[in-house]
N, C-alpha and C positions, 0 to 999 in steps of 0.2 A: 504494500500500500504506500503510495508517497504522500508526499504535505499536502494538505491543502491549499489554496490559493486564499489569502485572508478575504475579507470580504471589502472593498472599494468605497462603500457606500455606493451613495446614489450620483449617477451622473449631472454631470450642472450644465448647464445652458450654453454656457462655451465652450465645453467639450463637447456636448451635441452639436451644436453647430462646424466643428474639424471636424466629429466624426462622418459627419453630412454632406460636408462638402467633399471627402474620397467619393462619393457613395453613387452611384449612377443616377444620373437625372429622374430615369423611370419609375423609379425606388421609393415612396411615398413614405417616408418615416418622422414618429412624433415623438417626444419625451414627454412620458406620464409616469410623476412621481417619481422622478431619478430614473426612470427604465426606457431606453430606445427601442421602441416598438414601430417593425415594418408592417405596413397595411397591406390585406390581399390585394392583388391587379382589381381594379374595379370593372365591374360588370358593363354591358353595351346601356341596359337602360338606367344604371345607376349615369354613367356619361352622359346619356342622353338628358336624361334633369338636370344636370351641370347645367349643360349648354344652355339647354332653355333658359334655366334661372338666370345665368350671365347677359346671355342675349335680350332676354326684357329688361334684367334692369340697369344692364348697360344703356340702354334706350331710354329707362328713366331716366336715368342720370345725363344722360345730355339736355335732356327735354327741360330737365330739372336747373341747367345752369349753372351745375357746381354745387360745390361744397360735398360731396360722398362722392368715393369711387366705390368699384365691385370687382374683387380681386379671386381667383381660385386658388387655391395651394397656398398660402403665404402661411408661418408659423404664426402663432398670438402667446408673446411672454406672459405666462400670469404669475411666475415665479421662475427662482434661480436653477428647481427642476421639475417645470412644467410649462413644456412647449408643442401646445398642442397644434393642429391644423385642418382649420374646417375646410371643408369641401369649396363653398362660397363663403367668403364675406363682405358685409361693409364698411369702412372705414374714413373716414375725413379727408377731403382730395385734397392733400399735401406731400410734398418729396420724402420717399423714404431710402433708406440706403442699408444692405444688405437681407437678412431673409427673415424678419419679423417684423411684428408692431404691436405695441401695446394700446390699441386704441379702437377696437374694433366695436361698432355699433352694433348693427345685427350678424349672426354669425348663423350659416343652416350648414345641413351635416343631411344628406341624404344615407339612409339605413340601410348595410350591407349585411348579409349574415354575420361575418365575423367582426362586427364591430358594434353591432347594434345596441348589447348590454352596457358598453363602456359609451354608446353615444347618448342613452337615454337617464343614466346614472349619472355616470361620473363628471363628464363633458357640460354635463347640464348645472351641478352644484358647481364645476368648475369657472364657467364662464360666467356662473352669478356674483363670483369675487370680484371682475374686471368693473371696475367704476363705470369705464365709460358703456357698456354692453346695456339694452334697451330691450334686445329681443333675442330668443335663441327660437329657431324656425326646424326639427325634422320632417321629414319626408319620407315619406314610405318608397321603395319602389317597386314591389310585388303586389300592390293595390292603391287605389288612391283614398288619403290620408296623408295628412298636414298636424301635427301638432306646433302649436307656437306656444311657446311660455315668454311674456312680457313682464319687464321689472314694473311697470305701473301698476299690475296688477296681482305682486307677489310674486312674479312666476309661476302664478294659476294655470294648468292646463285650460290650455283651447282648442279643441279637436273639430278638423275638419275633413268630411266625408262624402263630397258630393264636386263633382267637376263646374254643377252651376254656381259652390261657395268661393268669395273671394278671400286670399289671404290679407291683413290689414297688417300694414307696415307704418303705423304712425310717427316713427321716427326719423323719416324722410318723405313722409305724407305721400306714400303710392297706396295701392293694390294690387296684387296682383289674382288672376282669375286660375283657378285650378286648372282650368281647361286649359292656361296657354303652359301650367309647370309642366303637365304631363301630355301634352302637344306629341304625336305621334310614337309615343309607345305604347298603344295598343291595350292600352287600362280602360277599362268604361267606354269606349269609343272613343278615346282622347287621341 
């Protein structure tokens, strides 16, 4: 039997970030709680709600004149080790430089198998620390569903089940309509 390796503790935020940047671009990886965690490839219609989400409100945000961008992949510091990274976010259209920010308004997280327990837990108590965060938005993509937890209202669930309901993003005054998140993938007629 040989030594054991002692144990390191938890990795911190700037050694995630060296060990990230070896790491192949393809490579989706978060630090939760000192631990670098690779996310599976994502699925065609997990991507496919990407885009759409990016797509509309990218479109909002021009329409809108400023002030919010809509970033996919970017990490969000909530701590020295916890760097997480949602799927979509928004954030304050300002310069930023290298691969995070602490500043994310609304953050959505579309629901993959292998993530789904850590996006509906942990992800969710997590991004309730960040000051500036107004809204955490999941999305189902095996059926259509919308959950949003808003800080005005505790972080109450609000559950949405219907392509005719719109989702309500008060913190940069849109909506968007179920129908256009899940715009051809083939959920409810969407």
């Amino acid at each position: 039997m040989g030594v054991p390796f002692a144990d390191q503790g938890p990795m911190r935020a700037e050694e995630f970030f060296a060990f990230t940047a070896a790491r192949p671009d393809e490579e989706k990886w978060e630090l939760i709680e000192g631990e670098p965690v690779l996310n599976a490839s994502p699925s065609y219609l997990h991507q496919k709600i990407v885009r759409n989400l990016t797509v509309l409100l990218d479109e909002l945000a021009r329409r809108a004149g400023g002030g919010w961008e809509v970033l996919p992949g970017l990490g969000v510091r909530l701590s020295d080790i916890d760097v997480p990274v949602p799927d979509v976010l928004i954030r304050p259209d300002n310069r930023l430089s290298g691969v995070e920010c602490a500043d994310m308004i609304i953050a959505f997280e579309v629901l993959s198998p292998s993530t789904a327990d850590r996006d509906l837990r942990w992800k969710r108590k997590a991004y309730a620390t960040l000051p500036s965060l107004s809204q955490y938005v999941v999305i189902a993509q095996d059926a259509v569903e919308v959950v949003s937890y808003d800080r005005k209202a505790g972080f109450a669930e609000r559950r949405l089940q219907s392509l005719d309901e719109e989702l309500d993003l008060p913190a940069i005054g849109a909506r968007l309509a179920l129908r256009e998140i899940y715009r051809e993938t083939g959920l409810a007629g969407a």
